[in-house]
Backbone bond lengths (Angstrom), bond angles and torsions (degrees), N, CA, C in turn:
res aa  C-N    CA-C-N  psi(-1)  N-CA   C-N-CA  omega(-1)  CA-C   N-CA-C  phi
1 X - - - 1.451 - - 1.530 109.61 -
2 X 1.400 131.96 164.51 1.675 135.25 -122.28 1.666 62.80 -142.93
3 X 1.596 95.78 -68.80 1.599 103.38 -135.32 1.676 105.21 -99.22
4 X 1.237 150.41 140.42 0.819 158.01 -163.30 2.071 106.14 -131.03
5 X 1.206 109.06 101.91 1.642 125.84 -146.13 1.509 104.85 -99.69
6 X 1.265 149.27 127.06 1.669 141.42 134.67 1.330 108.62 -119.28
7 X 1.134 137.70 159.18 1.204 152.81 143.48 1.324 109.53 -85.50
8 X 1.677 92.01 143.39 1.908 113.18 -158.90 1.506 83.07 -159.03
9 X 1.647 122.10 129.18 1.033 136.16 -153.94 1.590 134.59 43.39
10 X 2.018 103.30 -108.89 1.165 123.82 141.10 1.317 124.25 -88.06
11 X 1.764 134.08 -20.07 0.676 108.79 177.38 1.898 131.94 -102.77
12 X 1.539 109.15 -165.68 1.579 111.22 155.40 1.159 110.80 -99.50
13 X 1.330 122.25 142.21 1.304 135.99 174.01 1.530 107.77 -114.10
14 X 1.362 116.41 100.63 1.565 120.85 164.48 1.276 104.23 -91.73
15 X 1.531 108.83 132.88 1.195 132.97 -176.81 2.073 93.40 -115.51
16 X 1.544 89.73 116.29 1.644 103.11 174.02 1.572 106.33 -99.21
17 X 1.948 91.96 111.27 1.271 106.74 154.88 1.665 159.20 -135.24
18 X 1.838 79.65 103.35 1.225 110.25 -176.41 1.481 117.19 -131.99
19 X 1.526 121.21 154.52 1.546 104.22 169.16 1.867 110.01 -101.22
20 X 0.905 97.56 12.35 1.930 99.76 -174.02 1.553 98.04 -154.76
21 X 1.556 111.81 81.94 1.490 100.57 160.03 1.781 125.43 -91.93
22 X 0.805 78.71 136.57 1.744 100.33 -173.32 1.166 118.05 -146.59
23 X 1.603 108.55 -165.64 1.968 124.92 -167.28 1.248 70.52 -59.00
24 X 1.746 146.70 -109.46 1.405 130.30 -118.92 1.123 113.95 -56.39
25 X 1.599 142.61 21.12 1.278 121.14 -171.63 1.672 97.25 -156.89
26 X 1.145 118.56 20.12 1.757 131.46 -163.66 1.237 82.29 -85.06
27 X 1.422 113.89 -94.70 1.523 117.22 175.58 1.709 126.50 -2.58
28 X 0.994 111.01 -59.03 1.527 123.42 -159.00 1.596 91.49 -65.68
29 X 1.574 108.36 -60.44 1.408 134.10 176.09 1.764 113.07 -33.64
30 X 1.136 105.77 -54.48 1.511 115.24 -178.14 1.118 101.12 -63.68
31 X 1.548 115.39 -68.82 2.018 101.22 -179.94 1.117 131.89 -60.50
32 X 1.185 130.50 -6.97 1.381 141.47 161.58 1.872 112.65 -75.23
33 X 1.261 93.86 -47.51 1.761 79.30 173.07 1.577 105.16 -80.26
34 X 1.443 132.03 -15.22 1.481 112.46 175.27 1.435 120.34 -92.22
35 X 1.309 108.54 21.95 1.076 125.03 -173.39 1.550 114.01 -101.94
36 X 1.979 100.03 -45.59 1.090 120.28 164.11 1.617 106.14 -59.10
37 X 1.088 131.01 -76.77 1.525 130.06 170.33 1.413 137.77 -22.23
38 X 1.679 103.96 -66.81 2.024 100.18 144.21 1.677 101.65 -33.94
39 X 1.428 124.16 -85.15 1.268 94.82 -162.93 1.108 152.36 -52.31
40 X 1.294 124.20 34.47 1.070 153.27 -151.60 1.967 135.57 42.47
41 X 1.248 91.64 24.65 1.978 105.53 176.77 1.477 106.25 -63.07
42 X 1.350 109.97 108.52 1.268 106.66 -165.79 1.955 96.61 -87.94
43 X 1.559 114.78 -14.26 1.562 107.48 -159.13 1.718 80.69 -130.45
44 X 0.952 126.86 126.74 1.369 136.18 154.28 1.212 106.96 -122.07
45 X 1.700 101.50 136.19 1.564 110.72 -176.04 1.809 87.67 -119.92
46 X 1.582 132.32 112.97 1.214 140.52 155.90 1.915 111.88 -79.27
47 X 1.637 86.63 108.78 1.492 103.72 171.57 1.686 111.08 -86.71
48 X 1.611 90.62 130.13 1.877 97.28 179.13 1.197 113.55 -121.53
49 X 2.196 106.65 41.43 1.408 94.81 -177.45 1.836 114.93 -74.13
50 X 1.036 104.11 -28.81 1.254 111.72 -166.96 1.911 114.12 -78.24
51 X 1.242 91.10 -11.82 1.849 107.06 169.56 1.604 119.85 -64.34
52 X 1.070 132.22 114.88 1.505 144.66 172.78 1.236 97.97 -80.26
53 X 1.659 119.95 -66.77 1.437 107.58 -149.75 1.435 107.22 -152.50
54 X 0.994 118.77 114.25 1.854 128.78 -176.58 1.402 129.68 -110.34
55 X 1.711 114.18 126.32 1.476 103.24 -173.12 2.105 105.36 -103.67
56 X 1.249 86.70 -168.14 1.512 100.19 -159.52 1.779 100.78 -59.25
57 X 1.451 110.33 -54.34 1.154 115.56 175.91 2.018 129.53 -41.58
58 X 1.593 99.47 -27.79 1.195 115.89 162.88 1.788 132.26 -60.03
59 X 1.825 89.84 -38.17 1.478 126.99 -150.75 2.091 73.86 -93.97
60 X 0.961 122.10 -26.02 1.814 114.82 -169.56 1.168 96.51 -85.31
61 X 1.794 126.32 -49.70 1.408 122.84 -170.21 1.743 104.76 -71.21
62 X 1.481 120.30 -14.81 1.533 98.51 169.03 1.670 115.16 -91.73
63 X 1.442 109.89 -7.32 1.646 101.17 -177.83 1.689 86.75 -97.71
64 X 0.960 136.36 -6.03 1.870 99.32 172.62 1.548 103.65 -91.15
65 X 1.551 113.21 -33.15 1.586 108.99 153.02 1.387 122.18 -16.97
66 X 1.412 92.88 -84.21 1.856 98.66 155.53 1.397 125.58 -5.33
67 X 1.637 89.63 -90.59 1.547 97.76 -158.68 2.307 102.70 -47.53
68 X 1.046 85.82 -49.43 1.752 103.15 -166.61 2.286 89.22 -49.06
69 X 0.928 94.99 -47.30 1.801 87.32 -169.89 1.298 90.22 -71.52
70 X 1.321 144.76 -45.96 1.479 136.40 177.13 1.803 119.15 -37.38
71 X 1.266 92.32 -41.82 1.783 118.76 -178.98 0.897 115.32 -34.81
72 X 1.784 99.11 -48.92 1.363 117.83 -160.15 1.478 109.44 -110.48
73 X 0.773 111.83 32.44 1.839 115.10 169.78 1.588 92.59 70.70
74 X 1.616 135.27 69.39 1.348 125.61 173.76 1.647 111.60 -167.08
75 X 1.506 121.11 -176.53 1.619 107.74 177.95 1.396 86.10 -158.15
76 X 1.710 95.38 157.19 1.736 106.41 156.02 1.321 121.78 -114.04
77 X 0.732 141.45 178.62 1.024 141.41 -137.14 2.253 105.13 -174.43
78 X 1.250 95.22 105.69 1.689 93.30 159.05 1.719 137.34 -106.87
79 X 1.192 105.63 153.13 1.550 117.52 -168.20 1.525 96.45 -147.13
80 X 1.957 82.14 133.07 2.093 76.28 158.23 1.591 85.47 124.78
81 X 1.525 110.75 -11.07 1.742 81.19 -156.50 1.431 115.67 -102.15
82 X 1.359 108.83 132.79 1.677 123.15 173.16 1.262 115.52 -34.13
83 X 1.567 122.02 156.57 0.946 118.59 -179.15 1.268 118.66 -54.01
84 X 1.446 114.95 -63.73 1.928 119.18 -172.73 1.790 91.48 -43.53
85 X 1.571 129.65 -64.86 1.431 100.12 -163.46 1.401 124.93 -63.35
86 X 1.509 115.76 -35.74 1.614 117.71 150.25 1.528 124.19 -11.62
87 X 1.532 122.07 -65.14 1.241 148.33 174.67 1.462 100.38 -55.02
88 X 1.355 121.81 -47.22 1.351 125.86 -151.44 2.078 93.83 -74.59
89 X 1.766 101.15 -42.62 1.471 99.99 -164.39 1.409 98.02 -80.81
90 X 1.309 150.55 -16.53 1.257 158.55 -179.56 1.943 93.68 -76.56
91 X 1.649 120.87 -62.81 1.085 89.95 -178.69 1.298 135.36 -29.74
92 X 1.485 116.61 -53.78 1.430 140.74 -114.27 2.054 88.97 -130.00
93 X 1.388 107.43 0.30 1.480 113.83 174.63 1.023 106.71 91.20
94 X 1.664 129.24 -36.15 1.423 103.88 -164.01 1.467 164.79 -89.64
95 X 1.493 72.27 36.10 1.559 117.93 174.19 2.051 112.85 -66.84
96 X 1.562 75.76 -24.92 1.864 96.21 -174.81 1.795 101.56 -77.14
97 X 1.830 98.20 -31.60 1.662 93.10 -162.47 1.392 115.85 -83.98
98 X 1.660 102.61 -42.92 1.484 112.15 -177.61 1.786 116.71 -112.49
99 X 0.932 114.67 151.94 1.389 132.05 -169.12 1.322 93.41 -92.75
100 X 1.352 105.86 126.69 1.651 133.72 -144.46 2.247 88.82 -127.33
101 X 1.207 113.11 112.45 1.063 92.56 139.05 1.867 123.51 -153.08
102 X 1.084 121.06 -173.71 2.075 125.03 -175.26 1.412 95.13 -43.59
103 X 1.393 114.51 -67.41 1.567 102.87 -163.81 1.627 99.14 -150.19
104 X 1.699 92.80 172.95 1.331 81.38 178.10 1.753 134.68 -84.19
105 X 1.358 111.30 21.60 1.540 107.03 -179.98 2.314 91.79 -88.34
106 X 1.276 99.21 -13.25 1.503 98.31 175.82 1.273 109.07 -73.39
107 X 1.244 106.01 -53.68 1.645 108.62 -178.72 1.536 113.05 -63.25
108 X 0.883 123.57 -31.04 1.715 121.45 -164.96 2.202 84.75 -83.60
109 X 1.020 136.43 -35.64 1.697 135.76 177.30 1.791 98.72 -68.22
110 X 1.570 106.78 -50.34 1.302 93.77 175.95 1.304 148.88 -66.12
111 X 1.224 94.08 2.97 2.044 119.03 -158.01 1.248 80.59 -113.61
């Protein structure tokens, strides 16, 4: 398992644990959050405290995440992330797509 899950309020809180997500572990990652989503989690907040270092292929399995919780009347939402991946989602915009915040007692006020 990738994701390590509780519910805290309304939302899910996936806790990602890995220190290097990437291609070997995108996959696994994606069906686990659409798994979470079928079951009906309408707010997932994905924590990346425990994340060092993330490639693009990682960064694809959380935007079709996305799109699919969007589908369904819902959003995710990330917290946790280090500066370099910070930098990394700002390069690449997707700072524009998903609502970024420090931790999750921010995200659960911001939702």
């Amino acid at each position: 398992m990738i994701l390590q899950t509780h519910l805290l309020d309304s939302a899910l809180i996936a806790d990602i644990q890995l220190k290097e997500a990437n291609l070997a572990n995108s996959d696994q990652f994606k069906s686990e959050l659409i798994i979470l989503i079928n079951n009906g989690n309408k707010y997932i907040i994905v924590n990346f405290e425990q994340v060092i270092y993330i490639d693009s292929s990682f960064l694809g399995a959380l935007v079709s995440a996305l799109k699919l919780t969007m589908n369904n009347g819902g959003d995710i939402a990330v917290v946790g992330l280090n500066s370099d991946i910070r930098s990394l989602f700002q390069l690449v915009r997707l700072d524009k797509v998903f609502k970024i915040y420090t931790n999750t007692q921010e995200a659960l006020t911001g939702a």
